[in-house]
TORVEXBA-468211 format. One record per atom (N, C-alpha, C, O): residue in three letters; atom name; x, y, z. Coordinates in steps of 0.2 Angstrom, whole numbers. Layout:
BEGIN
   bagu   dose    east   north      up
    ALA     CA       X       Y       Z
...
***
This chain:
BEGIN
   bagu   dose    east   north      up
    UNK      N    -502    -313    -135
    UNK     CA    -510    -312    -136
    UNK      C    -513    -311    -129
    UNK      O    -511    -313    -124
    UNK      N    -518    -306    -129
    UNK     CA    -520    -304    -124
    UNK      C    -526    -310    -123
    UNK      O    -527    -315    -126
    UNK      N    -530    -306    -115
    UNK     CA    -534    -313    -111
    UNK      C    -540    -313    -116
    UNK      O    -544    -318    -117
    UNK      N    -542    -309    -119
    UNK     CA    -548    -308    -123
    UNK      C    -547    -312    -130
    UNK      O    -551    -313    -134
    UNK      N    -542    -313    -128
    UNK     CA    -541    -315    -137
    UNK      C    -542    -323    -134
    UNK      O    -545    -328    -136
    UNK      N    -537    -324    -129
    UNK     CA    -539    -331    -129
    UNK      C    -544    -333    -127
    UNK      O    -545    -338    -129
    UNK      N    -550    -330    -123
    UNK     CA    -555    -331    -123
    UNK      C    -560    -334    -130
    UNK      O    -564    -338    -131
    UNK      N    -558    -330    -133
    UNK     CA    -561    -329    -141
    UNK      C    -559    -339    -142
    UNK      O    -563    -344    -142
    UNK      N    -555    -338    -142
    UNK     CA    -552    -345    -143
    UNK      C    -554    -351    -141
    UNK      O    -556    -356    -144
    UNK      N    -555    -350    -133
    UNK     CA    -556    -355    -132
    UNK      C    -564    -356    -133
    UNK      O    -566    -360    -136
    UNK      N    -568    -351    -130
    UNK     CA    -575    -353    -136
    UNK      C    -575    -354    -142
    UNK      O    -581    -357    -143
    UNK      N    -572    -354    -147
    UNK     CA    -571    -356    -154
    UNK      C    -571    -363    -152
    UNK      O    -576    -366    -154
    UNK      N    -566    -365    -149
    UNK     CA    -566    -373    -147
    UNK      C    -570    -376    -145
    UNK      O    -571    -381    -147
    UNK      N    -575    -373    -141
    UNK     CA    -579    -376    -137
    UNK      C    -584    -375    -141
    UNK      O    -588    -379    -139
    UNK      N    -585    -371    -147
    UNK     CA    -593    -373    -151
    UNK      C    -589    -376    -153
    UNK      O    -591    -381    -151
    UNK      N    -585    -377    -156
    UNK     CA    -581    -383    -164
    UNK      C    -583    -389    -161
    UNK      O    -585    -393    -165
    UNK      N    -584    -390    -153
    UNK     CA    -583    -397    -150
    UNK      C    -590    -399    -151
    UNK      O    -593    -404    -154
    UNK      N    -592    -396    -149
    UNK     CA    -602    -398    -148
    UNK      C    -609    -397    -153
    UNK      O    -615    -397    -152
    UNK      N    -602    -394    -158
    UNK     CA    -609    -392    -163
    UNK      C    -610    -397    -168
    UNK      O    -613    -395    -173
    UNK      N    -609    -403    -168
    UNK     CA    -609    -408    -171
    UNK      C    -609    -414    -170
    UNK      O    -604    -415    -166
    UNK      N    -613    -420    -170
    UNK     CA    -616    -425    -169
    UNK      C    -614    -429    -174
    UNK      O    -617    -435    -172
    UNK      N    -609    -430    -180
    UNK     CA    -610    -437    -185
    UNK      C    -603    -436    -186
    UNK      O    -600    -431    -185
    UNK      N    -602    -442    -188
    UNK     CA    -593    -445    -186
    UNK      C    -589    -442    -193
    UNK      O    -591    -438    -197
    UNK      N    -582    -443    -192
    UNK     CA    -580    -440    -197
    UNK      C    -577    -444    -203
    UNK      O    -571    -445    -203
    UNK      N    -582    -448    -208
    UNK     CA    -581    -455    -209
    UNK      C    -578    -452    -217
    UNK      O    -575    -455    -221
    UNK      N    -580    -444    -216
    UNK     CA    -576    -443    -226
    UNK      C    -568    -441    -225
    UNK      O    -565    -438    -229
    UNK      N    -566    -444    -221
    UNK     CA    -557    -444    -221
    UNK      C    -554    -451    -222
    UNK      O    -552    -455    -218
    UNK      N    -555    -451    -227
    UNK     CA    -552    -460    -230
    UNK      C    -547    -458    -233
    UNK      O    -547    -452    -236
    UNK      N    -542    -462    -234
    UNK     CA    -537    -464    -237
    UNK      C    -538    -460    -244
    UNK      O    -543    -462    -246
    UNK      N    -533    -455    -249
    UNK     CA    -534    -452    -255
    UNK      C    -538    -446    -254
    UNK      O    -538    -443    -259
    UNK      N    -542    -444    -248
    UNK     CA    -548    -440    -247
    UNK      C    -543    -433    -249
    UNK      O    -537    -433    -248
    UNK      N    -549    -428    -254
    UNK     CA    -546    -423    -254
    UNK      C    -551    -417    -250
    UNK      O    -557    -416    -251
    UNK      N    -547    -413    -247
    UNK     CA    -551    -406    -244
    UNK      C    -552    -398    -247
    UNK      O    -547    -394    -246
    UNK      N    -555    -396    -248
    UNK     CA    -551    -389    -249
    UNK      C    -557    -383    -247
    UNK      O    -563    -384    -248
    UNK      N    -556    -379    -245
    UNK     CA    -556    -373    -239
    UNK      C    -556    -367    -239
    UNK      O    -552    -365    -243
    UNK      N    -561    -361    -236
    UNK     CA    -557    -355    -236
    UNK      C    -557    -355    -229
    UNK      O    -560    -359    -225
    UNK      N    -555    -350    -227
    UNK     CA    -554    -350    -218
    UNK      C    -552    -340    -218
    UNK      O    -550    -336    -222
    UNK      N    -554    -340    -212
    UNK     CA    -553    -331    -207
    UNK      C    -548    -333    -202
    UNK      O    -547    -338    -199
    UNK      N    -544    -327    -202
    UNK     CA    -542    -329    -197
    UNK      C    -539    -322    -193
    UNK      O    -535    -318    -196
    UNK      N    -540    -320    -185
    UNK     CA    -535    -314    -183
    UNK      C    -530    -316    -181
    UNK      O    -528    -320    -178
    UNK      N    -526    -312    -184
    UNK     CA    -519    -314    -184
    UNK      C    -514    -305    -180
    UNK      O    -516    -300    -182
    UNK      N    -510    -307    -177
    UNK     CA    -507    -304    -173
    UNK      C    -498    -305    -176
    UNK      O    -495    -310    -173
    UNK      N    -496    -301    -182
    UNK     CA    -490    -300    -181
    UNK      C    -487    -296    -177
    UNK      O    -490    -291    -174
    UNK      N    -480    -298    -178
    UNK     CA    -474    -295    -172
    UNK      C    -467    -294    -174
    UNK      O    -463    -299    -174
    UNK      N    -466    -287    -176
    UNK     CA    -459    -285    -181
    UNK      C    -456    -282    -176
    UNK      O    -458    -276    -175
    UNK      N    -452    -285    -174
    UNK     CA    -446    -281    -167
    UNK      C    -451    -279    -160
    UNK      O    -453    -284    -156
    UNK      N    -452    -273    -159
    UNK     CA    -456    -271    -155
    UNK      C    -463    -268    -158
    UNK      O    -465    -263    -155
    UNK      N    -466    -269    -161
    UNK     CA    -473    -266    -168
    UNK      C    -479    -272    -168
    UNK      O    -480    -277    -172
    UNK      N    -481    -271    -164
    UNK     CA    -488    -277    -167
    UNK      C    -494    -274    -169
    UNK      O    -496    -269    -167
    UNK      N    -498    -280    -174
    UNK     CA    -501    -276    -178
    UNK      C    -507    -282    -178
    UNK      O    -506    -287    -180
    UNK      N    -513    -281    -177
    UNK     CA    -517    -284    -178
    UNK      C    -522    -285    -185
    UNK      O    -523    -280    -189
    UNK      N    -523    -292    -187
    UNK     CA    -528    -290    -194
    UNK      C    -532    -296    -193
    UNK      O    -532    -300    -189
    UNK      N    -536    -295    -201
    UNK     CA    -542    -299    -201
    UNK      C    -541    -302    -208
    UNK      O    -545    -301    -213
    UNK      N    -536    -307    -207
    UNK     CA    -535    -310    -216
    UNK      C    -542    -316    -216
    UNK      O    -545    -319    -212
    UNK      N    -541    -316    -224
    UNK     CA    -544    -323    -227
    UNK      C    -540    -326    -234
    UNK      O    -537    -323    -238
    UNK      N    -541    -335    -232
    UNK     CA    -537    -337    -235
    UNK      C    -540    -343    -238
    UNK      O    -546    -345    -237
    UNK      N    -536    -346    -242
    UNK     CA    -539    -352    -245
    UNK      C    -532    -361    -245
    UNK      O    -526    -360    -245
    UNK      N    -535    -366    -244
    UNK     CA    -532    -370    -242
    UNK      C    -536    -378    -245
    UNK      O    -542    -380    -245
    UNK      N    -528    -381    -246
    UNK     CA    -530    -386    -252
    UNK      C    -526    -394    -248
    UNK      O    -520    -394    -246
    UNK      N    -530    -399    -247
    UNK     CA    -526    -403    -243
    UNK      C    -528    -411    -248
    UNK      O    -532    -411    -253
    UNK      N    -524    -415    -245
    UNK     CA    -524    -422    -248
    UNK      C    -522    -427    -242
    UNK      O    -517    -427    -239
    UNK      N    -526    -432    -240
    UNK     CA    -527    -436    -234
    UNK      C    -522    -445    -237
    UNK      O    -525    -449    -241
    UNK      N    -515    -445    -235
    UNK     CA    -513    -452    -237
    UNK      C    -517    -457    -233
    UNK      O    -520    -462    -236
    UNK      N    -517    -455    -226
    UNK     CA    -522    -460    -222
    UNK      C    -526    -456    -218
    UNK      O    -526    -450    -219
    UNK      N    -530    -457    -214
    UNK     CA    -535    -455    -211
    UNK      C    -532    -450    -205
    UNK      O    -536    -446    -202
    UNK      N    -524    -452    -204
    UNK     CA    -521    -448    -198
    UNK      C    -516    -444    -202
    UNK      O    -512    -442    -198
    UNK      N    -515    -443    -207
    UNK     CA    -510    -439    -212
    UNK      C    -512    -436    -217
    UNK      O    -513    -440    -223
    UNK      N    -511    -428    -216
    UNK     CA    -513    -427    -221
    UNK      C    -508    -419    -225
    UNK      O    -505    -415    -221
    UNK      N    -506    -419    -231
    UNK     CA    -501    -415    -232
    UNK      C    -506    -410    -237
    UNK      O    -511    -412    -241
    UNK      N    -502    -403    -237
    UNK     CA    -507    -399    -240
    UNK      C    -505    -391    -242
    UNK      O    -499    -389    -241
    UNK      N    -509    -388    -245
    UNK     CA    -504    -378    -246
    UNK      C    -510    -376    -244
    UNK      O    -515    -379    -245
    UNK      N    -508    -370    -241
    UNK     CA    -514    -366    -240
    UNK      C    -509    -356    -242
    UNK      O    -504    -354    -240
    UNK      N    -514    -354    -245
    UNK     CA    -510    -346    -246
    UNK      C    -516    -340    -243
    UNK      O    -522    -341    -242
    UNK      N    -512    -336    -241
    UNK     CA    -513    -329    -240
    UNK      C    -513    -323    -245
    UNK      O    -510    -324    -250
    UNK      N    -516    -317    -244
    UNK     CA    -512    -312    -247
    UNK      C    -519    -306    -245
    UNK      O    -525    -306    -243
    UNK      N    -514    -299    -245
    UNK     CA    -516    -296    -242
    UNK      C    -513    -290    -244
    UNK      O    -508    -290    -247
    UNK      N    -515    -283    -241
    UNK     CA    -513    -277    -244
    UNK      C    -513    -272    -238
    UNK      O    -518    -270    -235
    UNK      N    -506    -270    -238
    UNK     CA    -508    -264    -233
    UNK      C    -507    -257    -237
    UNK      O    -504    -255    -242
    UNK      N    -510    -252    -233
    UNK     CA    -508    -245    -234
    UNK      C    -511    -242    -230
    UNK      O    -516    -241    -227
    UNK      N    -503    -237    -231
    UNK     CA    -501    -235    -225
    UNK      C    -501    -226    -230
    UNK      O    -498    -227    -235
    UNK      N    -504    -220    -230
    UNK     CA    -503    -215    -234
    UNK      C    -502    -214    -241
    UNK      O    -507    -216    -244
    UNK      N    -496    -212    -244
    UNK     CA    -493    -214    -251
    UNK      C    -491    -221    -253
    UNK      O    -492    -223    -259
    UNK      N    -487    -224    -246
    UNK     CA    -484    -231    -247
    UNK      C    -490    -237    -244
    UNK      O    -494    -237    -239
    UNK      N    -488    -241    -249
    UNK     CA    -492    -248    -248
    UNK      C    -487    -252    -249
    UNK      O    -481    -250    -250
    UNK      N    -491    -258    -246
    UNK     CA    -487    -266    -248
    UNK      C    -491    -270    -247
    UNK      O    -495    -271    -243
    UNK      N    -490    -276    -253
    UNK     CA    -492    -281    -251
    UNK      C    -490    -289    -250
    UNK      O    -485    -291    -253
    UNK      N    -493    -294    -247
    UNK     CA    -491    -297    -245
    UNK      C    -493    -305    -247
    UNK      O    -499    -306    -246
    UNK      N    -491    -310    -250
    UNK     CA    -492    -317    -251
    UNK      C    -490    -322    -246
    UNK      O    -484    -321    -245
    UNK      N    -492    -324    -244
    UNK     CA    -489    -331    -237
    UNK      C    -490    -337    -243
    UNK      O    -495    -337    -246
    UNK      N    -487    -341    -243
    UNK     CA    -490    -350    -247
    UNK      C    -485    -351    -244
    UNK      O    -479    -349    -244
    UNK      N    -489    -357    -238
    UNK     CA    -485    -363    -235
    UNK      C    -489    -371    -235
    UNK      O    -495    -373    -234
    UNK      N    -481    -374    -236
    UNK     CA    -485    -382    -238
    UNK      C    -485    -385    -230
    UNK      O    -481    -384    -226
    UNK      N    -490    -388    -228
    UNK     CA    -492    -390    -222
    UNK      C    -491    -398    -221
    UNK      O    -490    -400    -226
    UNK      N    -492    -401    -217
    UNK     CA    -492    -407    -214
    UNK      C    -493    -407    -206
    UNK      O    -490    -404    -201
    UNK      N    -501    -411    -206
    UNK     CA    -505    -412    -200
    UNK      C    -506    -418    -199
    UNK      O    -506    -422    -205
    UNK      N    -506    -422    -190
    UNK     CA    -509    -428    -190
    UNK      C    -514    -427    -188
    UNK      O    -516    -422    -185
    UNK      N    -517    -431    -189
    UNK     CA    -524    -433    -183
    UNK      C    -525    -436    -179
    UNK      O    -526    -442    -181
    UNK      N    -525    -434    -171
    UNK     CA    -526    -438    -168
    UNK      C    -529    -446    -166
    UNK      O    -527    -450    -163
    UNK      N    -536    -445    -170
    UNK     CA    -542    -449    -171
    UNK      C    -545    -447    -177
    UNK      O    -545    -441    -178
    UNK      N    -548    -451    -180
    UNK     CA    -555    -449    -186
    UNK      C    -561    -454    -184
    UNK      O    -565    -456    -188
    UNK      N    -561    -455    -178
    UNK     CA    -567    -459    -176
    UNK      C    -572    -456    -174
    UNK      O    -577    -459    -173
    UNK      N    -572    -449    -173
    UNK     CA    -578    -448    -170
    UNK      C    -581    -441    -172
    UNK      O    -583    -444    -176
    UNK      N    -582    -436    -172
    UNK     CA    -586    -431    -176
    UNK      C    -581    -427    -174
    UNK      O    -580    -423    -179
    UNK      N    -577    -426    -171
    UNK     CA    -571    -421    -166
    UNK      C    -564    -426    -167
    UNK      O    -562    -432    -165
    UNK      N    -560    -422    -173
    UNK     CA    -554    -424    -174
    UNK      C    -548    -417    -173
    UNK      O    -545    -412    -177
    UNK      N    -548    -419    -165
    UNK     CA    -539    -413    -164
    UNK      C    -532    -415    -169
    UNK      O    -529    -420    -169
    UNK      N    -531    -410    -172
    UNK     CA    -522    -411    -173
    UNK      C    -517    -406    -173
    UNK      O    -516    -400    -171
    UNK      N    -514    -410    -177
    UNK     CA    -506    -403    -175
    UNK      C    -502    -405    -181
    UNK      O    -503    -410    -185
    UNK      N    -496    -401    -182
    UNK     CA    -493    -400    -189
    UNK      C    -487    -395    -188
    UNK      O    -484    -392    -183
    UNK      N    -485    -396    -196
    UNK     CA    -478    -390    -194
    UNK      C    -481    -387    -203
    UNK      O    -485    -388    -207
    UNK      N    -477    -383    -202
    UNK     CA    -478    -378    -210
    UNK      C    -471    -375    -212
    UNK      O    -467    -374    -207
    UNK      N    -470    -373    -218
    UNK     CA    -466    -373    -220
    UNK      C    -466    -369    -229
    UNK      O    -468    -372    -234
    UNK      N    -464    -363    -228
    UNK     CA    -466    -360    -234
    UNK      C    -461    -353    -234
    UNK      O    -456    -352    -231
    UNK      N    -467    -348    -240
    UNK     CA    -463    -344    -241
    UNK      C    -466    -337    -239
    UNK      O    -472    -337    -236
    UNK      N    -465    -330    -240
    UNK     CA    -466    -323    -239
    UNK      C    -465    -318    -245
    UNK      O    -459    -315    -245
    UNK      N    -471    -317    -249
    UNK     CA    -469    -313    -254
    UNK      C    -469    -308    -251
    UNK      O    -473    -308    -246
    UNK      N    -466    -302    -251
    UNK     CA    -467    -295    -249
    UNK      C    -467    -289    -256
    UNK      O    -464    -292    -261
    UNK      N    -469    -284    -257
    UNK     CA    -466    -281    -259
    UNK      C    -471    -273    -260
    UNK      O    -478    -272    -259
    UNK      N    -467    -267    -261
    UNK     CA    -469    -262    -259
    UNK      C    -463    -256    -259
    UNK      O    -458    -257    -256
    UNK      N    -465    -249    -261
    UNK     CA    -460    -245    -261
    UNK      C    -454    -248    -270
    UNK      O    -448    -248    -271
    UNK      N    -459    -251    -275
    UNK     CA    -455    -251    -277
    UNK      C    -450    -259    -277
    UNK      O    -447    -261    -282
    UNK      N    -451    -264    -270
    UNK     CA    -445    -266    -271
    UNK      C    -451    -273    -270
    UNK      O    -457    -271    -269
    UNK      N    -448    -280    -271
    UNK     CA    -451    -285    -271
    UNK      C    -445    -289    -267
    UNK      O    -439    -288    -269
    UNK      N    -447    -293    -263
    UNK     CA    -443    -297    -258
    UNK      C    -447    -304    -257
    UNK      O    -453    -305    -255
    UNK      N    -442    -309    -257
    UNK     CA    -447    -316    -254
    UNK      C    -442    -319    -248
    UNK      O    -435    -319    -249
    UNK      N    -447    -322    -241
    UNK     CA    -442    -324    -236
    UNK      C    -444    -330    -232
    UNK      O    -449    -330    -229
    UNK      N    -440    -335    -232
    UNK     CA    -442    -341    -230
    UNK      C    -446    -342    -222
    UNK      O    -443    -340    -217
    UNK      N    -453    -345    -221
    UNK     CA    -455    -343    -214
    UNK      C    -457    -353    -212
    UNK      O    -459    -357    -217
    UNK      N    -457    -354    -207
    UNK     CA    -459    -361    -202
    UNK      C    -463    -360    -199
    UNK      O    -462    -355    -196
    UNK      N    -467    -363    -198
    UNK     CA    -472    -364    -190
    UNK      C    -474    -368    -190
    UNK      O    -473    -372    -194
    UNK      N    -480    -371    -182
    UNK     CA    -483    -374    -181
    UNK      C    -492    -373    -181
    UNK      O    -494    -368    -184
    UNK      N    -497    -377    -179
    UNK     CA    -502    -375    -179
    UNK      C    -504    -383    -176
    UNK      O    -501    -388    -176
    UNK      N    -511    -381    -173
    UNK     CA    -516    -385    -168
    UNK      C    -520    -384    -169
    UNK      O    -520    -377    -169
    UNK      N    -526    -387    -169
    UNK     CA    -532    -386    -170
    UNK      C    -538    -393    -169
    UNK      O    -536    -399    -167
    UNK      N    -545    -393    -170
    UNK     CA    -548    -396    -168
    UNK      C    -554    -395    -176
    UNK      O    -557    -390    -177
    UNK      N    -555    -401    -180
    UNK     CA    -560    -404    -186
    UNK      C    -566    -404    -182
    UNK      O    -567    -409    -179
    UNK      N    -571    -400    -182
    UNK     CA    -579    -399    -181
    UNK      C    -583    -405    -187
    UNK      O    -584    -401    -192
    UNK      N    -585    -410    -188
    UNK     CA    -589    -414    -193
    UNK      C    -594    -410    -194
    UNK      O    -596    -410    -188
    UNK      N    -600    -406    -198
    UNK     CA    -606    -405    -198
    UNK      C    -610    -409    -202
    UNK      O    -616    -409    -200
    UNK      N    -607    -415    -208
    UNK     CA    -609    -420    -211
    UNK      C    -603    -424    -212
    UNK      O    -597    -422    -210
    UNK      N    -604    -429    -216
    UNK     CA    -599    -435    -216
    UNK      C    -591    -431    -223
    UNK      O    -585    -433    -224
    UNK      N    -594    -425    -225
    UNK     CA    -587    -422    -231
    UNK      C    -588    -414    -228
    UNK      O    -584    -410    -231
    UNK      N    -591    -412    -223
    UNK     CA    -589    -404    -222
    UNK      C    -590    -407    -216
    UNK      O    -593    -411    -212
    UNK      N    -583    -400    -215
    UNK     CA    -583    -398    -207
    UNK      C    -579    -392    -206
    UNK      O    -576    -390    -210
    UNK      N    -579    -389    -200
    UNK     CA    -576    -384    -199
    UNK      C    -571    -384    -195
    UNK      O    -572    -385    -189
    UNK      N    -565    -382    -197
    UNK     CA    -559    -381    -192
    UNK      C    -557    -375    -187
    UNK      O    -555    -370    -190
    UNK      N    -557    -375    -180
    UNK     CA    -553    -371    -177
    UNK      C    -547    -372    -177
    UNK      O    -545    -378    -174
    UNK      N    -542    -368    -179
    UNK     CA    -535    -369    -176
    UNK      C    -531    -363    -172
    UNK      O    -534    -357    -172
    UNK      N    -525    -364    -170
    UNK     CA    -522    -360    -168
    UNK      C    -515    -360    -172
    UNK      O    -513    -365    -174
    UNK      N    -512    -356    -174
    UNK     CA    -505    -356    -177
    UNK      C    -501    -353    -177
    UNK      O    -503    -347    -180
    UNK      N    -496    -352    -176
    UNK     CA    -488    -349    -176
    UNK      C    -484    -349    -184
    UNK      O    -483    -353    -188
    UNK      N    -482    -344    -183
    UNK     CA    -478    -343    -191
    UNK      C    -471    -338    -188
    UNK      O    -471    -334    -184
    UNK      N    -467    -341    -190
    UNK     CA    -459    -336    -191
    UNK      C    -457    -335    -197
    UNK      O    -457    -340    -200
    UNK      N    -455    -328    -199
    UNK     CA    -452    -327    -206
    UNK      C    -443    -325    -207
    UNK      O    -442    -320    -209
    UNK      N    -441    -327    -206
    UNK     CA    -432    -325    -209
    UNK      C    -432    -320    -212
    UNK      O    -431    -321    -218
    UNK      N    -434    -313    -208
    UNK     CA    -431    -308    -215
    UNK      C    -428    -303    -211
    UNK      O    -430    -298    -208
    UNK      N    -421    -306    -212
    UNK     CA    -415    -303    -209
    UNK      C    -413    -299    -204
    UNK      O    -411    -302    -199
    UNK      N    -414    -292    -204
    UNK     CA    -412    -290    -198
    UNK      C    -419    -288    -194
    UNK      O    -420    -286    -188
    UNK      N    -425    -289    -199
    UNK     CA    -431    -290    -192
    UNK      C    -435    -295    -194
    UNK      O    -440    -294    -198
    UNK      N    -432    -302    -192
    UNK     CA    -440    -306    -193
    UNK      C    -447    -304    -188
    UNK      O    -448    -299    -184
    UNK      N    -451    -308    -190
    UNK     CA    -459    -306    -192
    UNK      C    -462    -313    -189
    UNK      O    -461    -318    -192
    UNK      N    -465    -311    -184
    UNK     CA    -469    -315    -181
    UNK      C    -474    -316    -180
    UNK      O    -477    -311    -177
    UNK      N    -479    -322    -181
    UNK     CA    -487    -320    -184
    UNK      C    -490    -326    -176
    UNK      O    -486    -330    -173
    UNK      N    -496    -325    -175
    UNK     CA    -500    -325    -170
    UNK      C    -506    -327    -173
    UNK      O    -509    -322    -170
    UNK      N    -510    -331    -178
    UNK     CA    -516    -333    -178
    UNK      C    -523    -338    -173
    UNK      O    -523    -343    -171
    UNK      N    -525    -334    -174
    UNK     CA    -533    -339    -173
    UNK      C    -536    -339    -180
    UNK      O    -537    -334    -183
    UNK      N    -538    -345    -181
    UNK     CA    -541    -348    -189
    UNK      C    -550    -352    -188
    UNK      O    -551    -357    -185
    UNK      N    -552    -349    -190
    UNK     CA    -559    -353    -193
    UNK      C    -558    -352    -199
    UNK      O    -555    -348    -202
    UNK      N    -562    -361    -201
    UNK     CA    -563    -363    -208
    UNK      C    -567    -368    -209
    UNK      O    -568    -373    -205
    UNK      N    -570    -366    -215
    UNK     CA    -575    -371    -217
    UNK      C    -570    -375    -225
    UNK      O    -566    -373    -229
    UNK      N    -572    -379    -223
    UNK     CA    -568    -385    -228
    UNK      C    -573    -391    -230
    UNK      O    -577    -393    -226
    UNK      N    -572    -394    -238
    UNK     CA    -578    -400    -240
    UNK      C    -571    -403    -241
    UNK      O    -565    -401    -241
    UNK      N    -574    -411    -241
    UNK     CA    -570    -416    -242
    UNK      C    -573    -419    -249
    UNK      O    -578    -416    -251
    UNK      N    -569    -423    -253
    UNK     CA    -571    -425    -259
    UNK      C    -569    -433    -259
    UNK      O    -569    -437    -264
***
């Protein structure tokens, strides 16, 4: 990622951090969340990078106020001329939370899912991993907003596919 992009970033964080004043008291044990989120995302197929602007949706369930386990999907459509392709991501997530004491809860997570592709005719699916961090904005005690950052790797054979996101998300708690 270039220096612009990180910049983007880091002010994302830094409104996420201050634009909110009341604690983050709707993350109780059972709590459920669910979300849509933007995010620019910077794949990377061999030497080919390709910048985009996905939105996605995401569904979480809080065991305790520091664990919470969850899916979230993608899907998207490219065209290129004659030929298209389109694209599904669904990966089941697990994040900790550092703290839920205070209106600003950082965490981090791994993910684990899949990669629908298809196009030209052919359909393929291919197992991808990553990571992600980020930081919970409280705006009331059951919404808040998420910045994260996130890594994704895909297994597809002779050219895996490496994704590079920045994510905002608005999320309610129930």
């Amino acid at each position: 990622m270039n220096k612009n992009v990180s910049l983007v970033f880091f002010t994302l964080i830094t409104s996420s951090i201050s634009a909110s004043n009341v604690f983050a008291e709707g993350i109780q044990e059972g709590a459920t969340a669910v979300g849509i989120n933007g995010s620019l995302t910077r794949m990377s197929v061999g030497t080919e990078d390709t910048d985009m602007l996905i939105l996605g949706v995401n569904f979480s369930k809080y065991f305790t106020k520091n664990h919470e386990v969850g899916i979230q999907t993608v899907g998207f459509r490219v065209d290129s001329g004659d030929n298209g392709s389109s694209f599904v991501f669904f990966d089941g997530t697990y994040n900790y939370n550092l703290t839920s004491t205070s209106n600003v809860v950082p965490y981090f997570g791994g993910a684990g899912g899949l990669l629908y592709s298809s196009g030209n005719g052919e359909t393929e699916t291919y197992p991808q991993l990553g990571v992600q961090a980020g930081i919970k904005s409280f705006l009331s005690d059951d919404v808040y907003i998420n910045t994260e950052l996130r890594y994704r790797h895909t297994i597809a054979g002779e050219s895996d596919l490496d994704q590079l996101s920045i994510n905002i998300g608005l999320n309610l708690i129930f």
